[in-house]
Biopython code that builds the backbone (N, CA, C, O; Angstrom):
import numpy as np
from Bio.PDB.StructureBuilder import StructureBuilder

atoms = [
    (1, "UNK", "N", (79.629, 48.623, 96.475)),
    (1, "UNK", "CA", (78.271, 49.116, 96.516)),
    (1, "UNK", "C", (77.356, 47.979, 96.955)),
    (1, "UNK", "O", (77.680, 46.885, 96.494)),
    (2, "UNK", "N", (76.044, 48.003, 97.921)),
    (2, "UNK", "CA", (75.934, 47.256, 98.172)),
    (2, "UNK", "C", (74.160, 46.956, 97.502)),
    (2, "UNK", "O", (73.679, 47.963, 96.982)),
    (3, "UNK", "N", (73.583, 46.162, 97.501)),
    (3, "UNK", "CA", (72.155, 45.829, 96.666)),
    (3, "UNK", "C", (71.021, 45.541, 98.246)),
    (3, "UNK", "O", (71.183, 44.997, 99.338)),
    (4, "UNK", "N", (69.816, 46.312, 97.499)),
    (4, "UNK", "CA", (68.739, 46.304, 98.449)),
    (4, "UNK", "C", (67.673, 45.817, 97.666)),
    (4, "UNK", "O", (67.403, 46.218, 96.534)),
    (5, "UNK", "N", (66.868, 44.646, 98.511)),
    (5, "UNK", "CA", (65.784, 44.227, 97.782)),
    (5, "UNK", "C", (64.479, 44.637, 98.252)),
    (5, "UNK", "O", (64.339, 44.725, 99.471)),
    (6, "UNK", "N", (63.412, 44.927, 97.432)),
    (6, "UNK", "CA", (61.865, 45.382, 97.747)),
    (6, "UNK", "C", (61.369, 43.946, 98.270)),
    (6, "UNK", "O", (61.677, 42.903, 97.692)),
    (7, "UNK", "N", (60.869, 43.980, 98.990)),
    (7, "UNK", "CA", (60.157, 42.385, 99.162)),
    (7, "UNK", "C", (58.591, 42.659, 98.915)),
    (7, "UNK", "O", (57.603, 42.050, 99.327)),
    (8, "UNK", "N", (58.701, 43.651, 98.198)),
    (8, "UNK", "CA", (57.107, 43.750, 98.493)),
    (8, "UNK", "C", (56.840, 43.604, 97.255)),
    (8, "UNK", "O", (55.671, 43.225, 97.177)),
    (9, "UNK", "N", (57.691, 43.785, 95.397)),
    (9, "UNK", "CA", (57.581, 43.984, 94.527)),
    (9, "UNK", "C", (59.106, 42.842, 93.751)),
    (9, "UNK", "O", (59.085, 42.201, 92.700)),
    (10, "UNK", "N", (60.416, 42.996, 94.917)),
    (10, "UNK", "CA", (61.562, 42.401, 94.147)),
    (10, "UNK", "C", (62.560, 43.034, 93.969)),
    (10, "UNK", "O", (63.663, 42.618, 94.324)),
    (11, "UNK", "N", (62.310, 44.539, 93.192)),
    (11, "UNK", "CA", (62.969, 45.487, 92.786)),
    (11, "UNK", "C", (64.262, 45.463, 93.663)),
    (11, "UNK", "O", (64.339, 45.374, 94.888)),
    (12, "UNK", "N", (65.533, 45.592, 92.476)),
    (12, "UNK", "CA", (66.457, 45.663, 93.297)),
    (12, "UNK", "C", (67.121, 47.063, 92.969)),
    (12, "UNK", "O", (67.073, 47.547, 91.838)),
    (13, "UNK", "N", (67.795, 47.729, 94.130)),
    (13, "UNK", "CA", (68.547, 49.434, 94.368)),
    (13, "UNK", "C", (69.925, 48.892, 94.849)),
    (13, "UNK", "O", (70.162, 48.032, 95.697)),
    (14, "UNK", "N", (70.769, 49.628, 94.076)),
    (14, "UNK", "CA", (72.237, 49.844, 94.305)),
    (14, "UNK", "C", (72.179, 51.428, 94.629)),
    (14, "UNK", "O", (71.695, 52.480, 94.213)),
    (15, "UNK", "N", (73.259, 50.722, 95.981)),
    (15, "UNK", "CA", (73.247, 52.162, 97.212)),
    (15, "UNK", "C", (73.759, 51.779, 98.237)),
    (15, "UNK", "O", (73.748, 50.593, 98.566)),
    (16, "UNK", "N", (74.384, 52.857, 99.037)),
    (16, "UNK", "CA", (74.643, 52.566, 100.118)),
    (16, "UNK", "C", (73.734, 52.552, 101.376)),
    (16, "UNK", "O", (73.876, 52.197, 102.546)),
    (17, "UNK", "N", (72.813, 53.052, 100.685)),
    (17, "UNK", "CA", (71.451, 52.883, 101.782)),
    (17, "UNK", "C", (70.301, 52.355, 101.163)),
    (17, "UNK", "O", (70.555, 51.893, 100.051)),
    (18, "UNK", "N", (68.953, 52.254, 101.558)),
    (18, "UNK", "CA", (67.569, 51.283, 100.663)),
    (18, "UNK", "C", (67.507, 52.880, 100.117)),
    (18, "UNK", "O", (68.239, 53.828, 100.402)),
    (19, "UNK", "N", (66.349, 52.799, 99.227)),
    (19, "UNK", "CA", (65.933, 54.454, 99.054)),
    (19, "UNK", "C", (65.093, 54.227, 99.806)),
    (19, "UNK", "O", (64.711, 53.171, 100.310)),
    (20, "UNK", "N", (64.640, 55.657, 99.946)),
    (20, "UNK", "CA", (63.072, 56.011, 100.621)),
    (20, "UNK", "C", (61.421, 55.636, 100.388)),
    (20, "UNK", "O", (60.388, 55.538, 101.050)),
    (21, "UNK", "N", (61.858, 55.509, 99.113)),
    (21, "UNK", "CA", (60.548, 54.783, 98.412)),
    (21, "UNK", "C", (61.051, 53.792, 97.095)),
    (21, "UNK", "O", (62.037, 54.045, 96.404)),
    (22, "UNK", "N", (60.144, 52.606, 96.909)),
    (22, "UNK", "CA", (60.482, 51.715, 95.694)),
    (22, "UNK", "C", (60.055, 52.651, 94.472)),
    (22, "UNK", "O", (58.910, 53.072, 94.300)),
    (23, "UNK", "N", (60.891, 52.850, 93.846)),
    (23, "UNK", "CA", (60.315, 53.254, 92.658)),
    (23, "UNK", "C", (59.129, 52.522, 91.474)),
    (23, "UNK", "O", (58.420, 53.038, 90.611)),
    (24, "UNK", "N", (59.299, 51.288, 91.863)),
    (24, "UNK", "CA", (58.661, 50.384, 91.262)),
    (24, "UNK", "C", (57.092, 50.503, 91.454)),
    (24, "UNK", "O", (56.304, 50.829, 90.566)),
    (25, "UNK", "N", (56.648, 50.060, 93.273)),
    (25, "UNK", "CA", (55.596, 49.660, 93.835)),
    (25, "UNK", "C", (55.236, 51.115, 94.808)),
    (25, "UNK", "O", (54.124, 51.610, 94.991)),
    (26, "UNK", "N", (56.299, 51.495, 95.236)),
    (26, "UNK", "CA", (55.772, 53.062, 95.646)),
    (26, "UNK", "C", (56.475, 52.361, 97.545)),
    (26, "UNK", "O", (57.043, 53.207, 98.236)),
    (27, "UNK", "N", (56.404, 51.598, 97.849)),
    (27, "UNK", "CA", (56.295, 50.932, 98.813)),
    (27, "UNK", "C", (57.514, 51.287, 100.178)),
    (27, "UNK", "O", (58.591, 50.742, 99.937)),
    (28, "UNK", "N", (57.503, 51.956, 101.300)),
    (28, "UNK", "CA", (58.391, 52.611, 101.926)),
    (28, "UNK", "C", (59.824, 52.014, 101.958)),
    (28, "UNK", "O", (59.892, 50.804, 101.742)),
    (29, "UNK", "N", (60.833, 52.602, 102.166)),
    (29, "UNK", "CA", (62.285, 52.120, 102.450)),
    (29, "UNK", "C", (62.496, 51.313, 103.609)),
    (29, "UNK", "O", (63.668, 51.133, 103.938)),
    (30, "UNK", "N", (61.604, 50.799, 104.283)),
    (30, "UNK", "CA", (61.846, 50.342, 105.783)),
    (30, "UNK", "C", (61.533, 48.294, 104.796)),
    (30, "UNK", "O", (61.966, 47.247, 105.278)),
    (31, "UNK", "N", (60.891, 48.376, 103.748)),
    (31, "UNK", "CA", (60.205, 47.133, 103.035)),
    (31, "UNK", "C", (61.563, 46.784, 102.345)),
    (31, "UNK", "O", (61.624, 45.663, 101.839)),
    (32, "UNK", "N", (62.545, 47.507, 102.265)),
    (32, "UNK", "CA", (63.635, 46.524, 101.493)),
    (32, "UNK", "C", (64.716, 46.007, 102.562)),
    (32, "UNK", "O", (64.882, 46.612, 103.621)),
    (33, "UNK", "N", (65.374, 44.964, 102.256)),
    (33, "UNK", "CA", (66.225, 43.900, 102.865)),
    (33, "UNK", "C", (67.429, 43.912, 101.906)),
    (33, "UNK", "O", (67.387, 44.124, 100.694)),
    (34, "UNK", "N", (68.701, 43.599, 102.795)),
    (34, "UNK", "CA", (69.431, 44.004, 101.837)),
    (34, "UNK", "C", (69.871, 42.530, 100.979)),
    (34, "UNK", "O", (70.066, 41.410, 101.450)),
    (35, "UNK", "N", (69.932, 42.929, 99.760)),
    (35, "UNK", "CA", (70.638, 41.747, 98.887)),
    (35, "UNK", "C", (71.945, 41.338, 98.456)),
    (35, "UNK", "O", (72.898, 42.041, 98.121)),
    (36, "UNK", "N", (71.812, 39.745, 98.535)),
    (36, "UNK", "CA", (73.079, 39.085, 98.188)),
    (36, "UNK", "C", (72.442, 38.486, 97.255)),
    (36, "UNK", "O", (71.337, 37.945, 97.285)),
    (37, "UNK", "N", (73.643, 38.679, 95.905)),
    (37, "UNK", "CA", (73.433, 37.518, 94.347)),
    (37, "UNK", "C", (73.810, 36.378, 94.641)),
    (37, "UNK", "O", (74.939, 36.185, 95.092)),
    (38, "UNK", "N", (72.857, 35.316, 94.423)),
    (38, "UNK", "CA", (72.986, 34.098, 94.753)),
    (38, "UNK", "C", (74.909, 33.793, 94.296)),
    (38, "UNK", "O", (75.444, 34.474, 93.422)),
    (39, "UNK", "N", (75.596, 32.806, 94.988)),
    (39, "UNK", "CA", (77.256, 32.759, 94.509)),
    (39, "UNK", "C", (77.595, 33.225, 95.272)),
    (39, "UNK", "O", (77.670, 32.380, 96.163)),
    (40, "UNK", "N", (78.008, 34.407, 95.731)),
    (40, "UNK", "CA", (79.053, 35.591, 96.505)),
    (40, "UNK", "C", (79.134, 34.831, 97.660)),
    (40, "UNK", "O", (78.266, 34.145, 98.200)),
    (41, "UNK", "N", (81.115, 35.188, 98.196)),
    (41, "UNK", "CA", (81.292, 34.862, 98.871)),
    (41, "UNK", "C", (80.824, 34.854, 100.348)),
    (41, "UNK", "O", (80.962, 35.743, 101.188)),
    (42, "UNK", "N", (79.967, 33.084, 100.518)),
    (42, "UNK", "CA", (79.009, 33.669, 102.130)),
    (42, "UNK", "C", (79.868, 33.772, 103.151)),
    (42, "UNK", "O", (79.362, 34.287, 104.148)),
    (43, "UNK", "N", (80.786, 33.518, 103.232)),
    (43, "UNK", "CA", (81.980, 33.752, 104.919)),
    (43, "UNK", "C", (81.858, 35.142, 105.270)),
    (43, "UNK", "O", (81.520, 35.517, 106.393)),
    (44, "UNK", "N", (82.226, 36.169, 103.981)),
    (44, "UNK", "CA", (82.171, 37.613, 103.729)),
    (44, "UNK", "C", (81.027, 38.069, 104.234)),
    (44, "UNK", "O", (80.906, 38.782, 105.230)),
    (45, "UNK", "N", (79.936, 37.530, 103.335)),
    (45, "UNK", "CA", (78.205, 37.889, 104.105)),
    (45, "UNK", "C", (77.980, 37.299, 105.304)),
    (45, "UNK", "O", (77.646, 38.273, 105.979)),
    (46, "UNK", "N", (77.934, 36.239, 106.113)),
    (46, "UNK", "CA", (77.894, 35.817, 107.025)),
    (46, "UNK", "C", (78.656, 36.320, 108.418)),
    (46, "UNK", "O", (78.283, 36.127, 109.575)),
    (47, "UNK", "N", (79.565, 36.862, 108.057)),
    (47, "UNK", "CA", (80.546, 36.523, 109.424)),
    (47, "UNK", "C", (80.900, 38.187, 109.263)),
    (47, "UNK", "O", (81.977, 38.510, 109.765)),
    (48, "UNK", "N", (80.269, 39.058, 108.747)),
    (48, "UNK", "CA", (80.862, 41.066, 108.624)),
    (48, "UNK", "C", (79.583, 41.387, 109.235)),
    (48, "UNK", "O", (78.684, 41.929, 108.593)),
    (49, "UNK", "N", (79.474, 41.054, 110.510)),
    (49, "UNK", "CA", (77.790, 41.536, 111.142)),
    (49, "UNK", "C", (76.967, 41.483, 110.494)),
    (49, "UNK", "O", (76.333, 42.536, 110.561)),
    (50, "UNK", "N", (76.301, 40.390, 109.423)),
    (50, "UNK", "CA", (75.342, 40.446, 108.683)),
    (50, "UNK", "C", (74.710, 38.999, 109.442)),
    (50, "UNK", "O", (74.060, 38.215, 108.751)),
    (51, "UNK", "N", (74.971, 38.700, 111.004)),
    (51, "UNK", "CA", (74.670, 37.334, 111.051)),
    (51, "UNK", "C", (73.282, 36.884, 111.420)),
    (51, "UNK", "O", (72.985, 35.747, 111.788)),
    (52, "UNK", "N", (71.992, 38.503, 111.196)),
    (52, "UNK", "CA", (70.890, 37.736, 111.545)),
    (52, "UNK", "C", (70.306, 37.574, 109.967)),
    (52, "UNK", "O", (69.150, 37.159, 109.882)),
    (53, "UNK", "N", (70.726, 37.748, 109.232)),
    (53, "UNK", "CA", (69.907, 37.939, 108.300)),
    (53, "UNK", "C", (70.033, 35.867, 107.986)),
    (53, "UNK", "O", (71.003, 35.174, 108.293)),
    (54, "UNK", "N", (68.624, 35.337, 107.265)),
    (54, "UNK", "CA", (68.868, 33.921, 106.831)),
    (54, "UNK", "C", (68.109, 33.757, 105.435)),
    (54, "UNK", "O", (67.470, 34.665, 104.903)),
    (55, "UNK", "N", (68.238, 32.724, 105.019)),
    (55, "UNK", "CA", (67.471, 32.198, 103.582)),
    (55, "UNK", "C", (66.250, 31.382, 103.318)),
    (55, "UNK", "O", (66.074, 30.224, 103.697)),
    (56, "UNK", "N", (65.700, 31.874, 102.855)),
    (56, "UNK", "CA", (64.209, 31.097, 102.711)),
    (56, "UNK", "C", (64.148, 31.067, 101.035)),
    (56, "UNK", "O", (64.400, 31.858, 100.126)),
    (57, "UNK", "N", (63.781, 30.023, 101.131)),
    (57, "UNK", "CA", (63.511, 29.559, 99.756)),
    (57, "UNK", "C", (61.727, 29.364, 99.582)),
    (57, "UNK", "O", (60.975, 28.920, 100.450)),
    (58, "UNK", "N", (61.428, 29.736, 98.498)),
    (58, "UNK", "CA", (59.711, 29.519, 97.653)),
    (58, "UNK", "C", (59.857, 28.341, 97.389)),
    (58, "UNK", "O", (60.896, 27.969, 96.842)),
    (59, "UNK", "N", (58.862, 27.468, 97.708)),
    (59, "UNK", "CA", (58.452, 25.753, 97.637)),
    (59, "UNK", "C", (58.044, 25.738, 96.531)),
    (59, "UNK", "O", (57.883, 24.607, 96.072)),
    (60, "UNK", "N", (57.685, 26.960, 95.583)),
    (60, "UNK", "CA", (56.432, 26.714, 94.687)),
    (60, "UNK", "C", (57.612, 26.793, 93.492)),
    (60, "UNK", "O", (57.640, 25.963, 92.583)),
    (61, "UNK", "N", (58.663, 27.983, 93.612)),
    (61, "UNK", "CA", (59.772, 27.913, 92.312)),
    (61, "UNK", "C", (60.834, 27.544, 92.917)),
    (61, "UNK", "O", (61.590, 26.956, 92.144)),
    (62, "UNK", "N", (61.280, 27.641, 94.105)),
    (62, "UNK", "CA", (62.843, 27.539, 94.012)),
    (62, "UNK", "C", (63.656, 28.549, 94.760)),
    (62, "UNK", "O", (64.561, 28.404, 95.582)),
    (63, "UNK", "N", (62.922, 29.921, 94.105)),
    (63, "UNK", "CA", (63.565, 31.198, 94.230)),
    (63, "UNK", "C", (63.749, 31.197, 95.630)),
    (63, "UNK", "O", (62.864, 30.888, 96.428)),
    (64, "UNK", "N", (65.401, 31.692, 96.064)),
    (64, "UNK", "CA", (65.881, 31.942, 97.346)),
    (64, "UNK", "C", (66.171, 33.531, 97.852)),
    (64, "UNK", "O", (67.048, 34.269, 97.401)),
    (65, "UNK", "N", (65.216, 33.845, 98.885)),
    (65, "UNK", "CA", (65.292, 35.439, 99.267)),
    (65, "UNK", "C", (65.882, 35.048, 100.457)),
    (65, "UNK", "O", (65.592, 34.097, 101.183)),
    (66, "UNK", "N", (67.357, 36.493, 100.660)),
    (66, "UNK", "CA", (67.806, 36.389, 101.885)),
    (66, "UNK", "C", (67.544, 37.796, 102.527)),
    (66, "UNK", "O", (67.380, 38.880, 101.966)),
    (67, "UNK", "N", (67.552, 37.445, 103.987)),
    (67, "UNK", "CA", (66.635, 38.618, 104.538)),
    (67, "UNK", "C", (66.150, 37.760, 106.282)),
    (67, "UNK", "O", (66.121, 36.606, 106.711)),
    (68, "UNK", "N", (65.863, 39.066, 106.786)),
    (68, "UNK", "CA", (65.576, 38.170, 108.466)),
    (68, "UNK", "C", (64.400, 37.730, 108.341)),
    (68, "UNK", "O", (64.166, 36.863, 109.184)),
    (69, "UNK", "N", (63.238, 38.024, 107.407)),
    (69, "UNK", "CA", (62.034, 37.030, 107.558)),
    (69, "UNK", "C", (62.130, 36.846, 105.896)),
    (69, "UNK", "O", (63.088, 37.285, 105.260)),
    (70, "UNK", "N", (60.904, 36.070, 105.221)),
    (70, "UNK", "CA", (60.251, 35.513, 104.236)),
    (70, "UNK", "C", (59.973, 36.921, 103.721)),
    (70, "UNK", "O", (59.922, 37.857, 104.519)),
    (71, "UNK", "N", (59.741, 37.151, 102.046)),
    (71, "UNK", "CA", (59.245, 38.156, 101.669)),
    (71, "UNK", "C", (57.325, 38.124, 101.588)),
    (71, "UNK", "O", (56.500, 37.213, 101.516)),
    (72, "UNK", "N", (57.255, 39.392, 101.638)),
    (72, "UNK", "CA", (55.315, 38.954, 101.657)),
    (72, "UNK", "C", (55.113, 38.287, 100.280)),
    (72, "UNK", "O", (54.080, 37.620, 100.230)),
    (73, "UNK", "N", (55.751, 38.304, 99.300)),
    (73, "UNK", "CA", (55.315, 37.790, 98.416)),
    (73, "UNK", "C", (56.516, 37.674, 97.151)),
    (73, "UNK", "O", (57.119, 38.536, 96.511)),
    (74, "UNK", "N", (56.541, 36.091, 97.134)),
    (74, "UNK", "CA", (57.750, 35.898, 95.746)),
    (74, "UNK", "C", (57.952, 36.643, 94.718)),
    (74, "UNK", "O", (57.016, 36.970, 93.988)),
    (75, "UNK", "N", (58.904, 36.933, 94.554)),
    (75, "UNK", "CA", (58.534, 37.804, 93.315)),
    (75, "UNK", "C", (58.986, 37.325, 91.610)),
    (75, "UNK", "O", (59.063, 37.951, 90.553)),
    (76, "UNK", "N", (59.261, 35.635, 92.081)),
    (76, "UNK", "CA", (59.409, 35.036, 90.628)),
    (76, "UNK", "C", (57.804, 34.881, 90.418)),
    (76, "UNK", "O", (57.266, 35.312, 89.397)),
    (77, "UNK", "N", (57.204, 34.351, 91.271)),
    (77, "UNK", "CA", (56.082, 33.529, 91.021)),
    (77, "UNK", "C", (54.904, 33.850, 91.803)),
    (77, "UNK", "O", (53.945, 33.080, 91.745)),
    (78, "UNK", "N", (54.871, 34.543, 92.287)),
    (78, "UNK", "CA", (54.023, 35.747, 93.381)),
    (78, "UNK", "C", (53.354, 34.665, 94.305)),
    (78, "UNK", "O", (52.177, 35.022, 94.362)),
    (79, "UNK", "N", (53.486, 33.659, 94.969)),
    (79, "UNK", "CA", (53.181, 32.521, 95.912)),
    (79, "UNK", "C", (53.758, 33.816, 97.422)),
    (79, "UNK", "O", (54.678, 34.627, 97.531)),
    (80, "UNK", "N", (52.805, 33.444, 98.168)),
    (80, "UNK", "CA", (52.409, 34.417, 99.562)),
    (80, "UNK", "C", (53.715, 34.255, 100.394)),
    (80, "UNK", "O", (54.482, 33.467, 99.840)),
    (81, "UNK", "N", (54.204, 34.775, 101.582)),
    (81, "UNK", "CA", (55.264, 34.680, 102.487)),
    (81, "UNK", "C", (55.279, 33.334, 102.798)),
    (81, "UNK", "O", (56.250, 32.582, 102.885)),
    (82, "UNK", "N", (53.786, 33.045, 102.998)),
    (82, "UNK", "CA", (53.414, 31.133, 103.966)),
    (82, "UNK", "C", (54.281, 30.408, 103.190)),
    (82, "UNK", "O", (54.628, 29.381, 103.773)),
    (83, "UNK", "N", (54.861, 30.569, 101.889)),
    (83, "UNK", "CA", (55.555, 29.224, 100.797)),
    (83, "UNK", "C", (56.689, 29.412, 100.765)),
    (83, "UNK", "O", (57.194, 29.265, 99.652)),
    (84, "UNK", "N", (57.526, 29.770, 101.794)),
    (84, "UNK", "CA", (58.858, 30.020, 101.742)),
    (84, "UNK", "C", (59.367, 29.177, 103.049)),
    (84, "UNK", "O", (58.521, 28.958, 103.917)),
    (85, "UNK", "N", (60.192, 28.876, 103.169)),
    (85, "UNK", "CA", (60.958, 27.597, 103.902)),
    (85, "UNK", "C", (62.002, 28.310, 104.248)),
    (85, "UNK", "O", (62.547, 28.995, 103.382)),
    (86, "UNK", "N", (62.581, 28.299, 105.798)),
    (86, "UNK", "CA", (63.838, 28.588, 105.664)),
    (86, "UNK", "C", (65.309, 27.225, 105.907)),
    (86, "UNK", "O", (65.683, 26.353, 106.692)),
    (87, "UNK", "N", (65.643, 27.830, 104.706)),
    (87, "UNK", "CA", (66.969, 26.959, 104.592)),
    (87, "UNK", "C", (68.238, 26.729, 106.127)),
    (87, "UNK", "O", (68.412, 27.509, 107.063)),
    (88, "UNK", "N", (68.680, 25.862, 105.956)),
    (88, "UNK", "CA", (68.955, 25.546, 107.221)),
    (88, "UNK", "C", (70.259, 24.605, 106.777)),
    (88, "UNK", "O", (70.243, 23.481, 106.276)),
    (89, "UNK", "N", (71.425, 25.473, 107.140)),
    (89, "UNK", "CA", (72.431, 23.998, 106.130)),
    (89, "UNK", "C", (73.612, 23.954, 108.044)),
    (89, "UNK", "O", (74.041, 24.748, 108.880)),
    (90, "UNK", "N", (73.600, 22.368, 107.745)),
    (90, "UNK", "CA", (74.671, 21.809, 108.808)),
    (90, "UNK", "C", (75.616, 22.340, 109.073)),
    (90, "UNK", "O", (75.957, 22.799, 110.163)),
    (91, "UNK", "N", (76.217, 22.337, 107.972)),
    (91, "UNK", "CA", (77.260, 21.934, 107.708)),
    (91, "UNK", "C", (78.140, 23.311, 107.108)),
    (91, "UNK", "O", (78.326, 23.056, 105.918)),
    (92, "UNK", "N", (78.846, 24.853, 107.474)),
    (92, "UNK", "CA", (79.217, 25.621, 106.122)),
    (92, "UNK", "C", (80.203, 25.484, 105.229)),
    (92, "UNK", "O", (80.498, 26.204, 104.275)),
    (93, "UNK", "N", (80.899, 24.058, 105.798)),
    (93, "UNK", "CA", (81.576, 23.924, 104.337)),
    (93, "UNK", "C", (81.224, 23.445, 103.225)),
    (93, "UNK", "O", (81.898, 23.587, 102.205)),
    (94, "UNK", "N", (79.706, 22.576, 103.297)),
    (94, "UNK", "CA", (79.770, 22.785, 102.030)),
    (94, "UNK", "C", (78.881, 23.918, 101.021)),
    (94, "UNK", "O", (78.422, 23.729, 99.895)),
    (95, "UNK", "N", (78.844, 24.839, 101.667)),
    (95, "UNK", "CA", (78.551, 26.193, 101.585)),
    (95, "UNK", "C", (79.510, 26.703, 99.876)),
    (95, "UNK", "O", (79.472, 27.865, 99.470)),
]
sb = StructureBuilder()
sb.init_structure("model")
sb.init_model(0)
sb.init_chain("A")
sb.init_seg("    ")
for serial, (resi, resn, name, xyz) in enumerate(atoms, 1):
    if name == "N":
        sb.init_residue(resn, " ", resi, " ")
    sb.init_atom(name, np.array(xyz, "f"), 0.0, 1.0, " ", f" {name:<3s}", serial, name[0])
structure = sb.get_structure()
C-alpha cells in the first residue's frame, strides 16, 4: 500500500491513489505527493520510476519532505516553502 502526503496541511492517506479531497484541510487531491517514511529502502524508491521526485529539507526544524517541489508549508513547524533546501547527496552509497 502506498502513503500520500497533503503538503498543504501534512496529512498522510494510505491508498493506492491520493484521495480526492484532504480530509483534514479540505484541500484538492492534485496537493498531495506521494510519501516515503524516512528509512525505507531508497534503491526501491529511487530507481521503480519514482526518479523525479527529490528531498528538501526545512532549515528551520530539520523535517525532510519528499516530493518534486518543497511543500507550501512545513508541517512540523509551519516555516513557508522559501525554508526548505533541497538535499543533494554525492554519493548513493552512503545512502
Amino acid at each position: 500500500m502506498r502513503e500520500w502526503e497533503c503538503i498543504n496541511c501534512g496529512y498522510i492517506h494510505e491508498g493506492n491513489e491520493p484521495p480526492k479531497e484532504c480530509p483534514e484541510c479540505g484541500a484538492s487531491g492534485d496537493l498531495f505527493t506521494e510519501y516515503v517514511i524516512p528509512g525505507e529502502e531508497w534503491s526501491d524508491y529511487y530507481f521503480e520510476g519514482e526518479e523525479g521526485l527529490r528531498e528538501w529539507e526545512c532549515i528551520n526544524c530539520g523535517y525532510i519532505h519528499v516530493g518534486d517541489k518543497p511543500p507550501k508549508e512545513c508541517p512540523e513547524c509551519g516555516a513557508s516553502g522559501d525554508q526548505f533546501e533541497e538535499l543533494i547527496y554525492e554519493e548513493w552509497d552512503d545512502i
